[in-house]
N, C-alpha and C positions, 0 to 999 in steps of 0.2 A: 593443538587438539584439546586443549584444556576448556572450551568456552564451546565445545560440541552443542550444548543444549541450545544455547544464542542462534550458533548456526544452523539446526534443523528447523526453530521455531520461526527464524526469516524465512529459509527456505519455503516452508508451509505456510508462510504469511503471503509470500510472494503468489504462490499456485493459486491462495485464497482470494486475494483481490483480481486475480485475475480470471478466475472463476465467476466472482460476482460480479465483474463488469459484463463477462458473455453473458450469462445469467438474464441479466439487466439491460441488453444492449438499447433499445427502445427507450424506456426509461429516464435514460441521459443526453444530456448534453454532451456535445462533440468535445467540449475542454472538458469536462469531468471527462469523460472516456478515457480520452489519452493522455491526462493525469493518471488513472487511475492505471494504466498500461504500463507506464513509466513508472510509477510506483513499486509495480508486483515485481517489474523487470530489475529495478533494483532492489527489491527486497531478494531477491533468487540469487544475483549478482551477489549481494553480499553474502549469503549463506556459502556460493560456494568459493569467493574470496574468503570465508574464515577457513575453508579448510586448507588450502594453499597457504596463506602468511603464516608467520611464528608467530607462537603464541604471547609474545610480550607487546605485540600490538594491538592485540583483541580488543584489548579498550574501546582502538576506534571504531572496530566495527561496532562495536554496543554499543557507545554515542550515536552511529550512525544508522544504525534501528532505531533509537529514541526517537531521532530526529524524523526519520521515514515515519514513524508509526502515529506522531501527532499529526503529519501533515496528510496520511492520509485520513485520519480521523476529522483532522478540518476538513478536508475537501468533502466526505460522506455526509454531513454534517450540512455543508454548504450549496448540496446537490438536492439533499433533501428539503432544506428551504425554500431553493427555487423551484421546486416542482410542486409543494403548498401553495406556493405563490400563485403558481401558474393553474392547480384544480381553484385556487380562492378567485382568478381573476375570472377565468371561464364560467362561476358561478353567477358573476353580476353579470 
């Protein structure tokens, strides 16, 4: 229980991207989608995995949000370029 704050912050990270996939569903593409589905689901996963394990393993969870939190940053990142792309290509 020690890394409570880790675990609420995935948790709400988790409900977040998956909020702004429905959100956005039009938007995207079918791989960002269900990237971003699989992301929230384990960002949730892990939150309520930190309350279950002992807490001398919390580490991994917190590597394991680092590691969620850039890729989902790539991929928003990488969605949004394709879809510049795709208003910059319909312009010509």
């Amino acid at each position: 229980m020690g890394n409570l704050f880790y675990n609420i912050v995935s948790f709400i990270l988790g409900i977040l991207a998956i909020l702004y996939i429905s959100l956005n569903w039009k938007n995207n593409k079918i791989i960002f989608r269900a990237l971003l589905i699989v992301f929230g689901t384990l960002f949730i996963g892990l939150g309520i995995t930190g309350f279950i394990l002992p807490e001398k393993y919390g580490v991994f969870l917190i590597i394991g949000m680092l590691f969620l939190v850039i890729a989902t940053v790539a991929t928003l990142v990488v969605s949004n370029k394709w879809n510049e792309a795709e208003k910059n290509k319909e312009r010509m």
